[in-house]
C-alpha positions in Angstrom: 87.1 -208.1 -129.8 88.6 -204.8 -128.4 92.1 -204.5 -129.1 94.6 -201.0 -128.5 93.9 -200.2 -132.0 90.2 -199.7 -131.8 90.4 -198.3 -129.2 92.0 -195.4 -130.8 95.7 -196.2 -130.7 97.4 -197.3 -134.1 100.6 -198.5 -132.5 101.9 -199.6 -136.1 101.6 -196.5 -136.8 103.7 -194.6 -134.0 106.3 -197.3 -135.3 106.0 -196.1 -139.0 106.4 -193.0 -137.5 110.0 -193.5 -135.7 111.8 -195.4 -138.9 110.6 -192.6 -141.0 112.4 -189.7 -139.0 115.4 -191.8 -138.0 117.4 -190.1 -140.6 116.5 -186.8 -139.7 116.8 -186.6 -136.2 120.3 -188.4 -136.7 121.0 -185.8 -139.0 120.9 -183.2 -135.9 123.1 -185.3 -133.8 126.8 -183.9 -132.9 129.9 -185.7 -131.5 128.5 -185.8 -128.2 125.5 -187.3 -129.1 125.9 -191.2 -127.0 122.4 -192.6 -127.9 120.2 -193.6 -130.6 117.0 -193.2 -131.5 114.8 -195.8 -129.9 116.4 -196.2 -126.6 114.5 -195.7 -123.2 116.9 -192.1 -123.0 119.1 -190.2 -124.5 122.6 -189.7 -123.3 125.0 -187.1 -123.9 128.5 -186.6 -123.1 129.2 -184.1 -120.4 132.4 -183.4 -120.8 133.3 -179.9 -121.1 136.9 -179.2 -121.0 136.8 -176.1 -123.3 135.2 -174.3 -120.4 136.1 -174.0 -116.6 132.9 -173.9 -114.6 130.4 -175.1 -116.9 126.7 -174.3 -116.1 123.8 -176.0 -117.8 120.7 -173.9 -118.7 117.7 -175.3 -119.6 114.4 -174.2 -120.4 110.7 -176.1 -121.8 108.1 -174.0 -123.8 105.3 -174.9 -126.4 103.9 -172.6 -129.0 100.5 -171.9 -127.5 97.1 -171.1 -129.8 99.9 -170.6 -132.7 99.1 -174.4 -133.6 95.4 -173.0 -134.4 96.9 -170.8 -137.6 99.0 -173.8 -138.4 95.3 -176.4 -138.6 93.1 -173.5 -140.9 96.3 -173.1 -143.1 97.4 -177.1 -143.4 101.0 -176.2 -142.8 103.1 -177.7 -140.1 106.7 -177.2 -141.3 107.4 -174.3 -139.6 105.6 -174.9 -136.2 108.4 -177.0 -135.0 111.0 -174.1 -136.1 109.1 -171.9 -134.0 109.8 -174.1 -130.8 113.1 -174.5 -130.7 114.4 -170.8 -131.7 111.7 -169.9 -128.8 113.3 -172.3 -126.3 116.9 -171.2 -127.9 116.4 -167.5 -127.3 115.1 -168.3 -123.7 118.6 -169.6 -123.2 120.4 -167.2 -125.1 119.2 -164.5 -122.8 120.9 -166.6 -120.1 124.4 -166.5 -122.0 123.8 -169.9 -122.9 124.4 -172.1 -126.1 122.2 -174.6 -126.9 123.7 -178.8 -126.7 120.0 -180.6 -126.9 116.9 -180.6 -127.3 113.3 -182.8 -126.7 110.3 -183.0 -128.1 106.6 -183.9 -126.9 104.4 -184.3 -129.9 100.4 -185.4 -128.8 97.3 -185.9 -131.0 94.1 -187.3 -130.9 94.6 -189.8 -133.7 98.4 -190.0 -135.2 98.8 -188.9 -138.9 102.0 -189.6 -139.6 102.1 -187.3 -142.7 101.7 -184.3 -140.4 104.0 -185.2 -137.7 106.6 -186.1 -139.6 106.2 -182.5 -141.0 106.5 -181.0 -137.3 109.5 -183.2 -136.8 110.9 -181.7 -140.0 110.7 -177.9 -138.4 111.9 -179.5 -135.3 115.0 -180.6 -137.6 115.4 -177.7 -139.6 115.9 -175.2 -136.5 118.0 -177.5 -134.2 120.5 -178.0 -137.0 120.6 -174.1 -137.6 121.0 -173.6 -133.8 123.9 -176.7 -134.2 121.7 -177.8 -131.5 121.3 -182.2 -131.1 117.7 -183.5 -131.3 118.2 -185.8 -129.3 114.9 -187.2 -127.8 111.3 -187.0 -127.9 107.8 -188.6 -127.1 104.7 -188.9 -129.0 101.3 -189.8 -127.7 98.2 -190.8 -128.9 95.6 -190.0 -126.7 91.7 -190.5 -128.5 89.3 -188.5 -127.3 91.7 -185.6 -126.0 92.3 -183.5 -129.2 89.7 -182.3 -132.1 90.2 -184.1 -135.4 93.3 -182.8 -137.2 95.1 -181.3 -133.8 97.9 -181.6 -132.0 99.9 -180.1 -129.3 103.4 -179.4 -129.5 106.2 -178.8 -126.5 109.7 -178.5 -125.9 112.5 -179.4 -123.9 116.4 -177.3 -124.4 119.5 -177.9 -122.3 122.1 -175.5 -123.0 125.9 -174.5 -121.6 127.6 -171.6 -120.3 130.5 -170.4 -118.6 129.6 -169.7 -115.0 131.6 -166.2 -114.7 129.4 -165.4 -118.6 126.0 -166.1 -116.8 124.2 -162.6 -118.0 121.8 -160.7 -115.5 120.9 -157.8 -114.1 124.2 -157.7 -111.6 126.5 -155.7 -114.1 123.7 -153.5 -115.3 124.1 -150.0 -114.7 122.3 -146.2 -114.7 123.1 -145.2 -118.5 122.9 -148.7 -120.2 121.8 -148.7 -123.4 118.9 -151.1 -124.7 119.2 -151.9 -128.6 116.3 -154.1 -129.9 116.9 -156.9 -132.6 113.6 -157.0 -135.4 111.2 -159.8 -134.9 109.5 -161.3 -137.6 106.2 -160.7 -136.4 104.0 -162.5 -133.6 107.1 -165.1 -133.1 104.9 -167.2 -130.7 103.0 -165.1 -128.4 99.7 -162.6 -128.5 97.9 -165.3 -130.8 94.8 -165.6 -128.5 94.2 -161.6 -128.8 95.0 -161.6 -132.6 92.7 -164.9 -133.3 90.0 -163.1 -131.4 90.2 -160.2 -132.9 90.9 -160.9 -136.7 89.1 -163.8 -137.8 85.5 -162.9 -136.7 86.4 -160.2 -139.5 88.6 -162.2 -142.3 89.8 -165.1 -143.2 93.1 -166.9 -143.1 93.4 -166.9 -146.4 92.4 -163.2 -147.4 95.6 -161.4 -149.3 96.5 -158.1 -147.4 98.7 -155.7 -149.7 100.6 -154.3 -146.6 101.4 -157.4 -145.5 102.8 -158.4 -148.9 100.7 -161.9 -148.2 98.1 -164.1 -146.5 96.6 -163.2 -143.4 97.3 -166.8 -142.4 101.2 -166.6 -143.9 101.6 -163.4 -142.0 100.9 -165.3 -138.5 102.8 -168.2 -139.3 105.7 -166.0 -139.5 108.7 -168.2 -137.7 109.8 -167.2 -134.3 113.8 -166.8 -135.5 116.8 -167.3 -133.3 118.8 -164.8 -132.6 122.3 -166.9 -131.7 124.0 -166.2 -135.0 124.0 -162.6 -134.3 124.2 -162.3 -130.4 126.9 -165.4 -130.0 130.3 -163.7 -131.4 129.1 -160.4 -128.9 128.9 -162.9 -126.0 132.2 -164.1 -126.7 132.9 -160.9 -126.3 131.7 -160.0 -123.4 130.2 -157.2 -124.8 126.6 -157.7 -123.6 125.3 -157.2 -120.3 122.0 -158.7 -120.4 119.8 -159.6 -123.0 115.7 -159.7 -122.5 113.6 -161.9 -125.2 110.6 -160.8 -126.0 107.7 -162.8 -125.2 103.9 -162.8 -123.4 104.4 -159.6 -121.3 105.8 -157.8 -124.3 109.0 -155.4 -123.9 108.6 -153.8 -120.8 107.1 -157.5 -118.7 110.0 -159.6 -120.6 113.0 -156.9 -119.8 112.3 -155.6 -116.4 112.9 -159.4 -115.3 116.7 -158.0 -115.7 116.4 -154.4 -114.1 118.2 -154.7 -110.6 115.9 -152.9 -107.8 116.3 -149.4 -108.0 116.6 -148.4 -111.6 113.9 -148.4 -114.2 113.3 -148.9 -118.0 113.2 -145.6 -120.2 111.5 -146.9 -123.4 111.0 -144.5 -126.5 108.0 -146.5 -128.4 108.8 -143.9 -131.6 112.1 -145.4 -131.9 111.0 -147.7 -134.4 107.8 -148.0 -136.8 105.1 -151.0 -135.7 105.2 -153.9 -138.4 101.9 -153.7 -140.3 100.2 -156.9 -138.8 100.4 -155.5 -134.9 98.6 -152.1 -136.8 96.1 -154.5 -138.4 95.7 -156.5 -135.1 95.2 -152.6 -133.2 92.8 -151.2 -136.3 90.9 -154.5 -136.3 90.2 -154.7 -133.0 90.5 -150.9 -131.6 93.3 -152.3 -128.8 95.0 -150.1 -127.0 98.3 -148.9 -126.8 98.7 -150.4 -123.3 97.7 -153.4 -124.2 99.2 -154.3 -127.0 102.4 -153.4 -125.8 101.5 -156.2 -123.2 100.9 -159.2 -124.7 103.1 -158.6 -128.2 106.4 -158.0 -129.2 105.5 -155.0 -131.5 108.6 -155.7 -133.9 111.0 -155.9 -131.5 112.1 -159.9 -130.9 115.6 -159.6 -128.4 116.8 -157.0 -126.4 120.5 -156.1 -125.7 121.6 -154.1 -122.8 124.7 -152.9 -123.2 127.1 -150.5 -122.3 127.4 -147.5 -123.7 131.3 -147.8 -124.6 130.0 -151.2 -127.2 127.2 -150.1 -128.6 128.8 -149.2 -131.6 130.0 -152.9 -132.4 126.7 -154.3 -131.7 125.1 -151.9 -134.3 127.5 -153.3 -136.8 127.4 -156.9 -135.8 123.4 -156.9 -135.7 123.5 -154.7 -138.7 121.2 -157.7 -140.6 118.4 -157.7 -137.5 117.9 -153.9 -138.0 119.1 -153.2 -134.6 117.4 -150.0 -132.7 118.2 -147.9 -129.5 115.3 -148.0 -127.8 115.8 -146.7 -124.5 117.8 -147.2 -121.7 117.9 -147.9 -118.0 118.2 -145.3 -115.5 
């Protein structure tokens, strides 16, 4: 007799699945927070009287051939992490602080072992960002994934003060752009790197200028940058911010250049973190191109004006902040 289950869908276990994270995805929830986990949505409270003209952001993402380094190296506790700080970031560079976020977790055959791992990264980062987790879906879908894979892909809904909203309106001739450190890929470039590096090693191969695995060294997390950047919008001392992703500095922050004016980057500001000059060596890529599809070290840019860039060198002094160029 055919039933769901033979057919490739163990609905017992998506259940297992839901009671065992209850107490972590509650664990993210703030006051605001209306639902609970199992309803048909999730419900938060709109109210926003500490601000005047509120203005939700939001913003969905996944974590693209990333998930690949995660499957050779067994380890899935930091791949959620590296979706919401990605989606928080993208945001962020909008002024905006982060109030929620979704998740859609798919696989071929559910094992709840590993997604309750991912959930776990999810967790992690969305109580760092003081961000609710307040929804998600996961589907089982045979046939559609290799054995042992999954996909991964996020939702964030975020507030900010109309008047805040950054841009490229109060950017002028003479701003200054500082760059904030990554911590490495964060969660773009992977399909160049894969293609390049592991015809030649393997994920586990030690590198002494990397300090680690080959495969560690990838699954660096993509971090958030609201701790640092929040007090400064608070401030009002930012302009615009640009966060580095697929298109690299110059694709990512000349979204933000108003017509007219122009980037002026100096690429010797700061010295290339050892895995883009293994990905470059490895694979004889050029400068042009990988200054297109990676970060190069540099996760979040701030353009600011000239008068505060002294504050935001001393309140990013932890991110190893950088002038690196400015408009003009």
């Amino acid at each position: 007799m055919n039933t769901y289950k033979s057919a490739g869908v163990d609905i017992e276990a998506g259940e297992q699945l839901v009671t065992n994270i209850k107490p972590l995805v509650k664990s993210t929830f703030t006051p605001k927070v209306l639902s609970n986990i199992g309803f048909f949505g999730a419900m938060f409270d709109a109210r926003f009287p500490e601000y005047e003209h509120p203005i939700l952001v939001s913003s969905a993402d996944g974590v693209g051939t990333k998930l690949k380094i995660a499957f050779a190296m067994d380890i899935h506790s930091t791949i959620g992490q590296d979706l919401v700080n990605h989606c928080v970031n993208d945001i962020l560079a909008c002024g905006a602080v982060p109030l929620y976020f979704l998740d859609y977790f798919a696989t071929g055959k559910l094992n709840v072992g590993v997604a309750e791992q991912v959930i776990s990264g999810l967790v992690t980062a969305c109580r760092k960002n003081n961000c609710a987790l307040i929804g998600g879906e996961t589907a089982e879908m045979p046939s559609m994934y290799s054995d042992g894979e999954y996909d991964l892909a996020g939702t964030i809904v975020g507030v900010v003060e109309k008047s805040n909203i950054l841009g490229s309106d109060k950017i002028a001739s003479g701003s200054v752009l500082i760059g904030l450190a990554s911590t490495g890929l964060h969660t773009n470039g992977y399909s160049l790197a894969r293609n390049v590096l592991f015809p030649k090693y393997d994920v586990n191969q030690h590198f002494d200028e990397l300090g680690t695995s080959l495969g560690s060294a990838l699954l660096s997390i993509h971090r958030s940058y609201l701790e640092p950047i929040k007090p400064l919008l608070e401030k009002q001392q930012i302009l615009a911010l640009s966060h580095i992703t697929g298109g690299g500095i110059i694709g990512n922050t000349k979204r933000v250049v108003p017509d007219g004016l122009t980037l002026e980057i100096d690429w010797n500001a700061w010295e290339i973190p050892p895995i883009f000059q293994l990905i470059q060596k490895t694979g004889s890529v050029s400068d042009e191109e990988m200054r297109a599809a990676f970060n190069l070290g540099i996760g979040m840019i701030i353009i600011a004006d000239e008068k505060n860039v002294d504050t935001i060198m001393a309140q990013c002094a932890d991110e190893s902040p950088k002038i690196i160029g400015r408009i003009k």
